[in-house]
ZABAPA-937429 format. One record per residue (C-alpha): residue number from 1; x, y, z. Coordinates in nm, 3 decimals, decimal comma. Layout:
BEGIN
<NUM; <X; Y; Z>>
...
This chain:
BEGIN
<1; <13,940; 7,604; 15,355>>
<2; <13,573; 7,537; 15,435>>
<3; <13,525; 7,194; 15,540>>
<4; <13,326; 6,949; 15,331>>
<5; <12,965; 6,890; 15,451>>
<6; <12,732; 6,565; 15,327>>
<7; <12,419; 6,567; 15,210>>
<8; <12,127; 6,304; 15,092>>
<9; <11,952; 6,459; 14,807>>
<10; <11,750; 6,346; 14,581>>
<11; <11,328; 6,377; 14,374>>
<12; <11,061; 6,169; 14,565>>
<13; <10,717; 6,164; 14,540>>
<14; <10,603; 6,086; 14,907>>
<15; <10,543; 5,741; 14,952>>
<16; <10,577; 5,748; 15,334>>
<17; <10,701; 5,353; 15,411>>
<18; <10,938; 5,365; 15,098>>
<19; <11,088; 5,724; 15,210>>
<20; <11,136; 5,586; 15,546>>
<21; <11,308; 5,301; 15,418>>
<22; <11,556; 5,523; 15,201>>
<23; <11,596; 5,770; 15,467>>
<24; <11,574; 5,673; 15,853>>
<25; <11,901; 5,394; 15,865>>
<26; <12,146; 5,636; 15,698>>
<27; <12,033; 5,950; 15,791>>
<28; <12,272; 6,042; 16,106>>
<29; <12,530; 5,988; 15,892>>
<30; <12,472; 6,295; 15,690>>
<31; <12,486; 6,726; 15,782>>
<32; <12,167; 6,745; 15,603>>
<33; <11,896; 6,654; 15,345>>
<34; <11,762; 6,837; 15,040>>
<35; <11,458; 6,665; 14,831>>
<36; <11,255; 6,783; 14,613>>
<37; <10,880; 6,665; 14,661>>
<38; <10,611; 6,596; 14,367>>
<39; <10,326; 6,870; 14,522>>
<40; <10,104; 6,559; 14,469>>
<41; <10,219; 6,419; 14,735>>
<42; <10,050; 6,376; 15,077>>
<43; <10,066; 6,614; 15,345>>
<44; <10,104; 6,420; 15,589>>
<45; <10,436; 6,313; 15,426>>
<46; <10,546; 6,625; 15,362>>
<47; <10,513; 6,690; 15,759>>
<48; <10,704; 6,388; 15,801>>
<49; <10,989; 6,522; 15,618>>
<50; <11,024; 6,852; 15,739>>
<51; <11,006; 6,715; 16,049>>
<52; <11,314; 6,504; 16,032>>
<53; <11,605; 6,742; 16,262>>
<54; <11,832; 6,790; 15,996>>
<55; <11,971; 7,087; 15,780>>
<56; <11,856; 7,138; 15,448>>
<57; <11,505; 7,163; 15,311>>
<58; <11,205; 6,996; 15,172>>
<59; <11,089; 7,160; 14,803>>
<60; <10,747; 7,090; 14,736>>
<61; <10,739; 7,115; 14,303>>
<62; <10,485; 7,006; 14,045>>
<63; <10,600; 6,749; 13,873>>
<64; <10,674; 6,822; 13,533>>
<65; <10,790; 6,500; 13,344>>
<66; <11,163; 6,629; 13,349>>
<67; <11,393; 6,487; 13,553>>
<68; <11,641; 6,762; 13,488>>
<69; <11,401; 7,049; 13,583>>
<70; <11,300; 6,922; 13,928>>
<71; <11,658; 6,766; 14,006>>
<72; <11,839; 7,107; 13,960>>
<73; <11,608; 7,225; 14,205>>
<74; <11,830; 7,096; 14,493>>
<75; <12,132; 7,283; 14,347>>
<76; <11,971; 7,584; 14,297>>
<77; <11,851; 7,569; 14,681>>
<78; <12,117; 7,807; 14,776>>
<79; <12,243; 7,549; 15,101>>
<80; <12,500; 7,389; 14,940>>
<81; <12,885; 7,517; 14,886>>
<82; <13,222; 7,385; 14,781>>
<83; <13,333; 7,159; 14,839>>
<84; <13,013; 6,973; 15,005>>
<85; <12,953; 6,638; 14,866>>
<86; <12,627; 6,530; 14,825>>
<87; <12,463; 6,146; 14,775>>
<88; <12,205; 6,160; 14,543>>
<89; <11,907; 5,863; 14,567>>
<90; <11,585; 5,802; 14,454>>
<91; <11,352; 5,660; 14,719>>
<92; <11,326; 5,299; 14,577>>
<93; <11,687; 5,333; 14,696>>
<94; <11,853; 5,214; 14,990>>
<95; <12,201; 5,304; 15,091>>
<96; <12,468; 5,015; 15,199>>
<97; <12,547; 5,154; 15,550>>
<98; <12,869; 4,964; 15,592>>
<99; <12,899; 5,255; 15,268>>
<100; <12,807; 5,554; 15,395>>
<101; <12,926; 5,486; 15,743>>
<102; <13,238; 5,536; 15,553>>
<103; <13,152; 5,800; 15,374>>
<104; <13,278; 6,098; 15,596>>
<105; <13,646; 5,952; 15,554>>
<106; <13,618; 5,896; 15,187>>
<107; <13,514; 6,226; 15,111>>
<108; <13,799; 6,385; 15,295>>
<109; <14,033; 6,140; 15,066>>
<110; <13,812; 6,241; 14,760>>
<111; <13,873; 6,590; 14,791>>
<112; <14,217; 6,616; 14,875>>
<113; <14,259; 6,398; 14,546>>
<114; <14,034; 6,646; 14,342>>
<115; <13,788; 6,356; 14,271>>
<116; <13,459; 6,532; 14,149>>
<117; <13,205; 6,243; 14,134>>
<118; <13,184; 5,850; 14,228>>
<119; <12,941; 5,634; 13,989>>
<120; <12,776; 5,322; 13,974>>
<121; <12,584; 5,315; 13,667>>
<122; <12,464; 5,691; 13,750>>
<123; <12,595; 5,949; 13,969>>
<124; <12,609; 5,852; 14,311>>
<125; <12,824; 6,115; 14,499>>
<126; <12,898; 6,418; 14,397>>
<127; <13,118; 6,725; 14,470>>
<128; <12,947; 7,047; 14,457>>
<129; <12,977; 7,382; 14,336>>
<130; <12,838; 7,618; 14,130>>
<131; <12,836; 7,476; 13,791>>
<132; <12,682; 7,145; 13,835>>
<133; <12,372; 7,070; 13,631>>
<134; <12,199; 6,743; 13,599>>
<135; <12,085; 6,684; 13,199>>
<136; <11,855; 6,472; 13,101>>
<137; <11,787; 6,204; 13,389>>
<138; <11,989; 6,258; 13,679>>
<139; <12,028; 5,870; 13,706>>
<140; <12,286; 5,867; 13,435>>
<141; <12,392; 6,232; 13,388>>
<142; <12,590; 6,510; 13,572>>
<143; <12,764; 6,753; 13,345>>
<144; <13,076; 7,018; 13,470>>
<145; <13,238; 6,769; 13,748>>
<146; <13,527; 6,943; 13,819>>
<147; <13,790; 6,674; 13,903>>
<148; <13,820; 6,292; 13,830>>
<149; <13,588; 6,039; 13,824>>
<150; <13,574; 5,689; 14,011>>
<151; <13,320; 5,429; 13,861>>
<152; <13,278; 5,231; 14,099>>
<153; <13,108; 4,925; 13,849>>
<154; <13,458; 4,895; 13,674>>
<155; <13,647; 4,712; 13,977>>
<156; <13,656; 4,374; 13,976>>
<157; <13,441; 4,197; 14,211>>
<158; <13,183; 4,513; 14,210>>
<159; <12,872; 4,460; 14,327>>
<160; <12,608; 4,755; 14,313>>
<161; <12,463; 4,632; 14,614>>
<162; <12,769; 4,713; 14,817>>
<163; <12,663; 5,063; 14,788>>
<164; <12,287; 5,085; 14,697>>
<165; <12,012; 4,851; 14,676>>
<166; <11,659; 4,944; 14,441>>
<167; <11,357; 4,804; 14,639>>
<168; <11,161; 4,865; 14,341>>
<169; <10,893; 4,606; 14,249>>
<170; <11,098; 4,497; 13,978>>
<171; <10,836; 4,261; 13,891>>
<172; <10,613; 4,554; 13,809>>
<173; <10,839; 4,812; 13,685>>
<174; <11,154; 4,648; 13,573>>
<175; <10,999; 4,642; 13,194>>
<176; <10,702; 4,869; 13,206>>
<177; <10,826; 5,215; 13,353>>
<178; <11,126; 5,199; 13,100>>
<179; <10,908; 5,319; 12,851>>
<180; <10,780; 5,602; 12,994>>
<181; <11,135; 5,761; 12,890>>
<182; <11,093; 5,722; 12,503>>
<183; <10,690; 5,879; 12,525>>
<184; <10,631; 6,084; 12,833>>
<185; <11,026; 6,272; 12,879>>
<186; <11,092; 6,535; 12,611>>
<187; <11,428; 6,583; 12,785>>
<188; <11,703; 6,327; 12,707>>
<189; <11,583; 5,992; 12,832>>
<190; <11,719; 5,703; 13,076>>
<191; <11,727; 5,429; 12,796>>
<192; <11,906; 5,612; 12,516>>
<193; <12,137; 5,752; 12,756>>
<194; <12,215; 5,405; 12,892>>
<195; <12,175; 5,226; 12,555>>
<196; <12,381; 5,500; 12,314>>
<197; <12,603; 5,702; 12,499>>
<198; <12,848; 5,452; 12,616>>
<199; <12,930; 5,386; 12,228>>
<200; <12,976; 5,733; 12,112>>
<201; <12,829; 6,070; 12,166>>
<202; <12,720; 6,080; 11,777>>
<203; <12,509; 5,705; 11,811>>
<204; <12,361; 5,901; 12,112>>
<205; <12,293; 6,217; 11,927>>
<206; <12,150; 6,004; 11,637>>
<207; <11,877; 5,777; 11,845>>
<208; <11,784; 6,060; 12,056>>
<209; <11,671; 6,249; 11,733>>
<210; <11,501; 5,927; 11,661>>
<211; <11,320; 5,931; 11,935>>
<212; <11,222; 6,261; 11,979>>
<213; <11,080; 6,252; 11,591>>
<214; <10,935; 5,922; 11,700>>
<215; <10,737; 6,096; 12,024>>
<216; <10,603; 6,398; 11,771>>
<217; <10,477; 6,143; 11,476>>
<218; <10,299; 5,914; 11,789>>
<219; <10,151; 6,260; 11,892>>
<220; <10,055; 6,436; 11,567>>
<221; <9,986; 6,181; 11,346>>
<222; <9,862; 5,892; 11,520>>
<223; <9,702; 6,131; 11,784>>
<224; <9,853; 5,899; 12,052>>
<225; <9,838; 6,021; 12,411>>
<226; <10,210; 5,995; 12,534>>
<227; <10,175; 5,812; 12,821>>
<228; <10,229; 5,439; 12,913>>
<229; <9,834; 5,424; 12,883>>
<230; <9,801; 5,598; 12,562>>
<231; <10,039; 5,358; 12,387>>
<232; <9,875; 5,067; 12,531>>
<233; <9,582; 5,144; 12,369>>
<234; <9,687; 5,247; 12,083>>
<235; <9,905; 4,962; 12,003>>
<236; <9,596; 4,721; 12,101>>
<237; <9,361; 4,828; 11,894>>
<238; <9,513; 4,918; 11,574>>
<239; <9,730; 4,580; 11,578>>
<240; <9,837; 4,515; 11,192>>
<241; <9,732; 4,875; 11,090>>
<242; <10,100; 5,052; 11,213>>
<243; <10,238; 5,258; 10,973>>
<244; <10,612; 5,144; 10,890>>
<245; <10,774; 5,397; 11,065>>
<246; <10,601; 5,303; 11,372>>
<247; <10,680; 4,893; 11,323>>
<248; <11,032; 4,942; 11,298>>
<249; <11,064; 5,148; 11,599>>
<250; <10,878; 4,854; 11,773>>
<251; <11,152; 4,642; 11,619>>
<252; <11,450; 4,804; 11,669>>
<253; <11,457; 5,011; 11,999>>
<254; <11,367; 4,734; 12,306>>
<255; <11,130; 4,944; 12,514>>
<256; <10,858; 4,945; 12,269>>
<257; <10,908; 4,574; 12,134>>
<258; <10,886; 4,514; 12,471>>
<259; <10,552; 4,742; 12,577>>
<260; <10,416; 4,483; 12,251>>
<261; <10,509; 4,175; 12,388>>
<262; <10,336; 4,288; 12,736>>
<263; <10,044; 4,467; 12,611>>
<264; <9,974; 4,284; 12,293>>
<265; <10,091; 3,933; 12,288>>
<266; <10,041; 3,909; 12,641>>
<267; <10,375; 3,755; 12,678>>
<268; <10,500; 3,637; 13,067>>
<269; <10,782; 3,913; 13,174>>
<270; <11,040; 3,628; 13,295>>
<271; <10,985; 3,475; 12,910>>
<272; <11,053; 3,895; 12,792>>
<273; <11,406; 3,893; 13,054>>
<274; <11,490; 3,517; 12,873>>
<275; <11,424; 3,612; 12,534>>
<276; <11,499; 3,976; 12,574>>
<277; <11,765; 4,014; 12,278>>
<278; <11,615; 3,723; 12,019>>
<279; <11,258; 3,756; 11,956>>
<280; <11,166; 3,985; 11,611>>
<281; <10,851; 4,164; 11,588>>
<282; <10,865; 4,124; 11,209>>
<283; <10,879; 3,743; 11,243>>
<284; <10,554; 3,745; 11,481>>
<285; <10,371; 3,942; 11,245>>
<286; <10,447; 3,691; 10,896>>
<287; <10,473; 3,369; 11,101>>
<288; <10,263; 3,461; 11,430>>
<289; <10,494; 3,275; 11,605>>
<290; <10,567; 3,390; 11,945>>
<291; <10,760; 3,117; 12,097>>
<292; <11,058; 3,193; 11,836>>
<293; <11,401; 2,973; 11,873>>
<294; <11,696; 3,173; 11,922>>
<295; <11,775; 3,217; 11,570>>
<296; <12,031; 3,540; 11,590>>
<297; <11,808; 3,714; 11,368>>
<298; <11,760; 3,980; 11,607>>
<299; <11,956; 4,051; 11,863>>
<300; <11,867; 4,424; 11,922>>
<301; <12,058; 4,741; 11,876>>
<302; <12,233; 4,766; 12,215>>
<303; <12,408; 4,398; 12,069>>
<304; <12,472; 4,504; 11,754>>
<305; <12,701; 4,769; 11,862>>
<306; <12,843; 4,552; 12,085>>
<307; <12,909; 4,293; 11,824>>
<308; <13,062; 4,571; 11,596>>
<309; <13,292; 4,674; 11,856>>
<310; <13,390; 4,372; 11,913>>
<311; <13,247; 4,336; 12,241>>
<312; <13,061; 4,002; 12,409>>
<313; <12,629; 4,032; 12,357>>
<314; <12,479; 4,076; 12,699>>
């Protein structure tokens, strides 16, 4: 049988010192690379990558505003075969090499134990063949693994680090690109994948109509540009004037309370992580109290499924 090759894969849009931070350390370790590259991107980075002496290949694609579309990209690039595993990053990312040092060995274990796919809390290795498709956002879904799955994040002692580190500027992103998934993605998004699915594939199905009929009201009715910027503005200048559809999305699903509290109220993002699960929109607007105590009158959706399964709040 054909032996199992590795490959880094991943969507990156060409930011040269982050790319070589993602790529360089780990990058022996691997048979090849396959990325997909927002056309956007410089050319000089472009260069860059093609010129790194590996097999594999450098896709230059617009970008789109689908995860799904671009990411299947590197599986329909023809270079990959069963049963290749491939590593699949984003280029905030940065590999644990003590990790993929070992990879070569594990993968050898992995297949002769028909295990398909190895997660954190999204895919992270991967066996390939023909059938694999990436749905929604790659970072939390692979459909038509054939074999088991390890995830990784239900050992004891786990520590996500071990294996991959985000050198995101979580200070910057870590609540405002979240929303991008409920306005600009008309494909399944990051947060109700990671908020819903875990509980049960109709709560998923449910929210995910919500916020799709959420996305076309914003657009149709309110004439809201569905963009990070367009619901910034919108939400600052019409403050009090929502229509109650649109106030009890901002109450009940936490990326849009949370683009209010930022955009609006102006809040401090470590006083959003404190209070993340406890502050009510609907109390703000009777009482205009910001500051609210931790009352347990709202403790967000994600909780309250929680609570009902009899689970600890996070």
């Amino acid at each position: 049988m054909r032996k199992s090759k590795l490959w880094l894969c991943g969507i990156i849009s060409g930011d040269r010192k982050m790319l070589e931070n993602s790529i360089l350390h780990v990058i022996d370790y691997f048979d090849g690379l396959i990325f997909v590259v927002d056309s956007r991107a410089k050319d000089e980075d472009i260069e860059w990558l093609n010129s790194i002496k590996k097999e594999g290949k450098i896709i230059v694609k617009k970008w789109v505003n689908d995860h799904s579309h671009s990411s299947n990209e590197v599986l329909f690039s023809g270079i990959m075969d069963f049963p290749d595993y491939f590593v699949w990053i984003d280029q905030s990312d940065r590999l644990n090499e003590v990790f993929v040092k070992e990879l070569r060995q594990n993968i050898e274990y992995w297949h002769k134990n028909d295990i398909g796919a190895v997660w954190i809390d999204h895919p992270l290795v991967i066996r390939y063949h023909d059938g694999i498709r990436f749905v929604g956002s790659p970072h939390w879904t692979a459909i038509n693994i054939i074999g088991k799955s390890i995830n990784l994040s239900t050992i004891n002692g786990f520590r996500k680090e071990s294996y991959v580190l985000n050198t995101r500027d979580t200070l910057k992103s870590g609540f405002l690109s979240p929303i991008k998934y409920t306005f600009e993605y008309p494909a399944l998004s990051n947060h109700f994948q990671l908020l819903y699915l875990q509980f049960s594939k109709e709560i998923h199905e449910k929210h995910e109509l919500n916020r799709i009929r959420f996305r076309l009201s914003c657009k149709h009715q309110l004439k809201i540009d569905l963009t990070l910027e367009g619901i910034k503005n919108y939400m600052v200048n019409n403050i009090h004037n929502y229509p109650d559809w649109f106030e009890k999305m901002i109450e009940d699903e936490i990326n849009i309370k949370d683009a209010f509290r930022l955009f609006v109220l102006k809040q401090d993002w470590r006083e959003l992580a404190d209070n993340r699960f406890d502050w009510s929109y609907f109390i703000w607007k009777t009482t205009c109290e910001i500051n609210q105590p931790k009352n347990g009158h709202y403790i967000g959706l994600f909780n309250q499924y929680r609570l009902a399964q009899g689970l600890e709040r996070e």
